[in-house]
C-alpha atoms as an extended CHARMM CRD file, in Angstrom:
* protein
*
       117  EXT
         1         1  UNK       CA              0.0000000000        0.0000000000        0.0000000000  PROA      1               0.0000000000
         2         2  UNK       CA              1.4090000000        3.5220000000       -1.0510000000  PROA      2               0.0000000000
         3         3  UNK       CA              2.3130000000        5.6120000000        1.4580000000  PROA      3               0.0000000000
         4         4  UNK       CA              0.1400000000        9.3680000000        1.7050000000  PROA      4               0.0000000000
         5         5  UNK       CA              1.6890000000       12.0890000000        0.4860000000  PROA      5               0.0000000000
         6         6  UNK       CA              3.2550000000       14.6430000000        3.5350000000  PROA      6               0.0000000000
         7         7  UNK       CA              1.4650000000       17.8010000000        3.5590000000  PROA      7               0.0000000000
         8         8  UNK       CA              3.9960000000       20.3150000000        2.2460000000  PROA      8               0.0000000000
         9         9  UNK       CA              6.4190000000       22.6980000000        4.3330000000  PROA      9               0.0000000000
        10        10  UNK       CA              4.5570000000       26.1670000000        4.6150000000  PROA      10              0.0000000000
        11        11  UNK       CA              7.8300000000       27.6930000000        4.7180000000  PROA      11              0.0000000000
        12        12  UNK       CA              8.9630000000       26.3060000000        1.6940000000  PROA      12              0.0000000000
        13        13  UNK       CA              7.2280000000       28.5350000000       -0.7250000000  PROA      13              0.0000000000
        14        14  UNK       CA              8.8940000000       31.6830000000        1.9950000000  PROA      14              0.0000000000
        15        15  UNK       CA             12.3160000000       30.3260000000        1.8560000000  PROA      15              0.0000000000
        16        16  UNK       CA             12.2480000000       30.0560000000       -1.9170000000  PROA      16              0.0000000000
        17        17  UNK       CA             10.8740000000       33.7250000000       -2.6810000000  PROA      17              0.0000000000
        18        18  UNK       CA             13.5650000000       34.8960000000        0.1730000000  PROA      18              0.0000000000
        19        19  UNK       CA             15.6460000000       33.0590000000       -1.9750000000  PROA      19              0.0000000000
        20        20  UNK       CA             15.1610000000       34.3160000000       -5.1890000000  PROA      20              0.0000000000
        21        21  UNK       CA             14.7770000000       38.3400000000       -3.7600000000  PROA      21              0.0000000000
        22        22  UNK       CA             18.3680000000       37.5250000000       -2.0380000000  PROA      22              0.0000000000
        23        23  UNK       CA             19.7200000000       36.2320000000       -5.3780000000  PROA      23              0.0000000000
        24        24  UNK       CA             18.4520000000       39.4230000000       -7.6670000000  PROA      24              0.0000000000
        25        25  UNK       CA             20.0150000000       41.5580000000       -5.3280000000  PROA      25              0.0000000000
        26        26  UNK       CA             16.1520000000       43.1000000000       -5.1110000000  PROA      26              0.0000000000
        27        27  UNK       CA             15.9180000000       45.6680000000       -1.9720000000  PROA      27              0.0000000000
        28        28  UNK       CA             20.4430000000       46.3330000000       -2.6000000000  PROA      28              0.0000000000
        29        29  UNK       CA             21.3610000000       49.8030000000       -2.1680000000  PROA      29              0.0000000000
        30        30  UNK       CA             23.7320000000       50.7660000000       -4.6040000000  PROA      30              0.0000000000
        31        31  UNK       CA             26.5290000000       52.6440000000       -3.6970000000  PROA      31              0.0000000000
        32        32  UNK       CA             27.6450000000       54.4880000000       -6.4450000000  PROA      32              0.0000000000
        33        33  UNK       CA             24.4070000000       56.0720000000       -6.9850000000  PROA      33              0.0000000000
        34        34  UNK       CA             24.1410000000       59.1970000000       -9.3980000000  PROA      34              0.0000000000
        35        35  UNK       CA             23.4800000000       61.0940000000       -6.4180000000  PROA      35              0.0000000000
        36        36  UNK       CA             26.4400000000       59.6740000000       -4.3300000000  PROA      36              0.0000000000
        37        37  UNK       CA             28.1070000000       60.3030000000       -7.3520000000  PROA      37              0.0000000000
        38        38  UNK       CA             27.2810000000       64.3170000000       -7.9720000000  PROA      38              0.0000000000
        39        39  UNK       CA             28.0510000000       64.6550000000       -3.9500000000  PROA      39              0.0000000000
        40        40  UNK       CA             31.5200000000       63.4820000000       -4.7050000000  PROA      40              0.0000000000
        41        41  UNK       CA             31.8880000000       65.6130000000       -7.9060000000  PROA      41              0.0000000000
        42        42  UNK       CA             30.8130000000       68.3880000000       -6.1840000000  PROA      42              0.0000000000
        43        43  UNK       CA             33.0000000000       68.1740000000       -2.8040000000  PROA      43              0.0000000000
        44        44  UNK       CA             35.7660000000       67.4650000000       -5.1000000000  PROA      44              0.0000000000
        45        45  UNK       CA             35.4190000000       70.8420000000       -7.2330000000  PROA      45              0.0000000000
        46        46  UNK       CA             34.6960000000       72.6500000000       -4.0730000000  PROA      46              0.0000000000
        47        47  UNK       CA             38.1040000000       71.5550000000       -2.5930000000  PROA      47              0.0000000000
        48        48  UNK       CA             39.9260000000       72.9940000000       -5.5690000000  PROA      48              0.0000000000
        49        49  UNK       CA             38.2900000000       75.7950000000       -5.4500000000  PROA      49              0.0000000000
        50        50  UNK       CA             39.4520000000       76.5570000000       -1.8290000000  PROA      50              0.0000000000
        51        51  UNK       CA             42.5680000000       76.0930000000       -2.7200000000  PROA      51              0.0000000000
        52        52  UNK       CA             42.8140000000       78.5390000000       -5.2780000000  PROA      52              0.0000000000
        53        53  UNK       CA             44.5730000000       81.7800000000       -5.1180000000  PROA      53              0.0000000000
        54        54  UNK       CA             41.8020000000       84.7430000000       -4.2210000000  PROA      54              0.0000000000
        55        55  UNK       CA             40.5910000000       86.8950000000       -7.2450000000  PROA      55              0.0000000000
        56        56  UNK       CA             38.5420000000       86.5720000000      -10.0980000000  PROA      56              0.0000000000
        57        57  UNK       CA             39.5410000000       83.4510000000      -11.3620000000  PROA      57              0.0000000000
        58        58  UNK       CA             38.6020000000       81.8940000000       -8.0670000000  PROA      58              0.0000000000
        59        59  UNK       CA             35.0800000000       83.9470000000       -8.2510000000  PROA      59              0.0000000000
        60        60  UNK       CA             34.2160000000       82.3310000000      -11.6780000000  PROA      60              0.0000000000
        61        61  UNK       CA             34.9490000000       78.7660000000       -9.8670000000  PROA      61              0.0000000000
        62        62  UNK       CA             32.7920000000       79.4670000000       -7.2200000000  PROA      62              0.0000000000
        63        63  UNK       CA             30.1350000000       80.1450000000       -9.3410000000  PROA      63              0.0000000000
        64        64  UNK       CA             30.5870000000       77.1650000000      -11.6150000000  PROA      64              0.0000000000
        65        65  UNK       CA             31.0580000000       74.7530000000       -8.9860000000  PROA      65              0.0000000000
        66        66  UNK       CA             27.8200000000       76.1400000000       -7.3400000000  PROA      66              0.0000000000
        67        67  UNK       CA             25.2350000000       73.8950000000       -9.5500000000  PROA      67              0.0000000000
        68        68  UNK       CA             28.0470000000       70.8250000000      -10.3290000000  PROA      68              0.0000000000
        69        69  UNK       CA             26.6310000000       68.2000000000       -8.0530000000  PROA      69              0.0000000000
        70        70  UNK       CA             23.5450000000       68.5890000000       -9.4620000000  PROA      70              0.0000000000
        71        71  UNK       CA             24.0830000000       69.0710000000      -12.8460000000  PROA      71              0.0000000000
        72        72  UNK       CA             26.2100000000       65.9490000000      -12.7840000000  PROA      72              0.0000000000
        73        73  UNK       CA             23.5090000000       64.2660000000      -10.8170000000  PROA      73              0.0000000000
        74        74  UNK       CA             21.3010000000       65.1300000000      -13.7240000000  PROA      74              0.0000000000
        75        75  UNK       CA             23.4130000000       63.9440000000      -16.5480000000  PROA      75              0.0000000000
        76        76  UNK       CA             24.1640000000       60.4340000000      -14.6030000000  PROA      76              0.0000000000
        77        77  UNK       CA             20.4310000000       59.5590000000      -14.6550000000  PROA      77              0.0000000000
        78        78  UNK       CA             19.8150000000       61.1690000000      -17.8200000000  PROA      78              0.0000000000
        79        79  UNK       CA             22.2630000000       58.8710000000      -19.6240000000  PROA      79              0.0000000000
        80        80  UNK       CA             22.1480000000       56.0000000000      -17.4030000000  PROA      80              0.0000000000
        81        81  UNK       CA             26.3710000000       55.8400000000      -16.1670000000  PROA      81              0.0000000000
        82        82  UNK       CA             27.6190000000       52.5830000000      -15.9080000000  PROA      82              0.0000000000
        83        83  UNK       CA             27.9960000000       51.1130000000      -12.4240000000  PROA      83              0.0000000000
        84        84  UNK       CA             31.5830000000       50.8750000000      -12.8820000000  PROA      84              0.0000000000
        85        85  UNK       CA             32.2880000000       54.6410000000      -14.1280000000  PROA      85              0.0000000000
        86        86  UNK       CA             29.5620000000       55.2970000000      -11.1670000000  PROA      86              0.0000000000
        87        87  UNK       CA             31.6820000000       53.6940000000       -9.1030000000  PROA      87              0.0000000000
        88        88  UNK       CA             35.0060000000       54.7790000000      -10.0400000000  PROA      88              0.0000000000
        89        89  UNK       CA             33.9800000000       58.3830000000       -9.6680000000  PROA      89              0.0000000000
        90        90  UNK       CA             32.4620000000       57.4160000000       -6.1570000000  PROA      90              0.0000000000
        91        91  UNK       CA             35.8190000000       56.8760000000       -5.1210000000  PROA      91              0.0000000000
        92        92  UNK       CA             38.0210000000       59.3760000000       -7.1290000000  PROA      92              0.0000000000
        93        93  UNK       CA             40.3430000000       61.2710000000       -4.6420000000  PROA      93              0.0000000000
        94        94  UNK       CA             40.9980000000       64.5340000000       -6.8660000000  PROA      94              0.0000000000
        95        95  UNK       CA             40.3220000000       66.1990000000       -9.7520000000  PROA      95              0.0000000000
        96        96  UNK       CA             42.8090000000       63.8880000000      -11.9560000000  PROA      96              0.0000000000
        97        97  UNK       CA             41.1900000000       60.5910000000      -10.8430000000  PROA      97              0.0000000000
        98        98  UNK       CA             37.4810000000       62.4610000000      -11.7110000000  PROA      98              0.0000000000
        99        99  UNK       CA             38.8320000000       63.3170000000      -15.1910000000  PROA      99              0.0000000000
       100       100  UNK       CA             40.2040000000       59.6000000000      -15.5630000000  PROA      100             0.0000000000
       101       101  UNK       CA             36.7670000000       57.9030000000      -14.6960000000  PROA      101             0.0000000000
       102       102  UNK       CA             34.9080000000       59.7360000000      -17.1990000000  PROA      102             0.0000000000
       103       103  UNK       CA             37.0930000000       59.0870000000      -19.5640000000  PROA      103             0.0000000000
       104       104  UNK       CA             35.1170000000       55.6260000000      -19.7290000000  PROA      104             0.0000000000
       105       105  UNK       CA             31.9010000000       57.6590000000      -20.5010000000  PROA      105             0.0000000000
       106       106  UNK       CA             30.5630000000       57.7640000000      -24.1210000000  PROA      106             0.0000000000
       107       107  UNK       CA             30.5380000000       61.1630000000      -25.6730000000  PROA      107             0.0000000000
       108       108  UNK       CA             26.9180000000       61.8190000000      -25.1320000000  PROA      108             0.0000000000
       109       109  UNK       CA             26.9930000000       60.8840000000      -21.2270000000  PROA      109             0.0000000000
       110       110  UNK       CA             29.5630000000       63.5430000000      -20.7480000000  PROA      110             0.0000000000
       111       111  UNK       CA             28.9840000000       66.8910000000      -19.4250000000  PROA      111             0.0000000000
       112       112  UNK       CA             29.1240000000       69.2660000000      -22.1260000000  PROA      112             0.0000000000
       113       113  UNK       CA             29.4630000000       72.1010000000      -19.3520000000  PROA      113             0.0000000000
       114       114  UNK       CA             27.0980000000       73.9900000000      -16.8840000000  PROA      114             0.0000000000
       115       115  UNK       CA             23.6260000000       75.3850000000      -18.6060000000  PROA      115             0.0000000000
       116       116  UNK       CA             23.7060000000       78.7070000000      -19.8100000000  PROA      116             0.0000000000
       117       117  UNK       CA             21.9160000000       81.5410000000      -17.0990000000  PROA      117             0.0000000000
């Protein structure tokens, strides 16, 4: 005589969907968001700017570095960066490293400079 069939595990069905949301990395925070990413930009610029001589040429940074975080905020999720240029930029340490990351951008991702006021 066959043996009846167990009733099945009612946490099965809640292991696998954990699972499977665990797996697609669903709920992940990603690090190198565009806005992590316009933060860094922009503290970045802002530290050069300090440490420029006083005069105009210092004024005209100031003004352009104003609106960078956000305009490069903008232009990441506009043009959809790549993780890894996301990422690289996330981590730049200067000005040099910032310029070497976006080197990986394609033409049309780049910032074609601050919008006309």
């Amino acid at each position: 005589m066959p043996r009846p069939l167990a009733a099945p595990c009612p946490s099965v069905p809640v292991m696998l969907t954990l699972g499977l949301l665990l797996g697609c990395g669903c709920g992940r925070k990603d690090p190198a968001s565009c806005r992590a990413v316009g933060a860094r930009v922009g503290l970045l610029a802002a530290a050069d700017v300090k440490a420029m001589a006083p005069g105009q040429a210092r004024r005209d940074a100031e003004l352009a570095a104003g609106p960078l975080a956000e305009v490069v905020t903008r232009t990441c999720e506009e043009t959809r960066w790549d993780a890894a240029v996301r990422t690289c930029l996330v981590g730049a340490s200067d000005g040099t490293a910032v310029a070497t990351c976006a080197q990986a951008l394609a033409p049309a991702q780049r910032l074609g400079g601050l919008p006309a006021k």
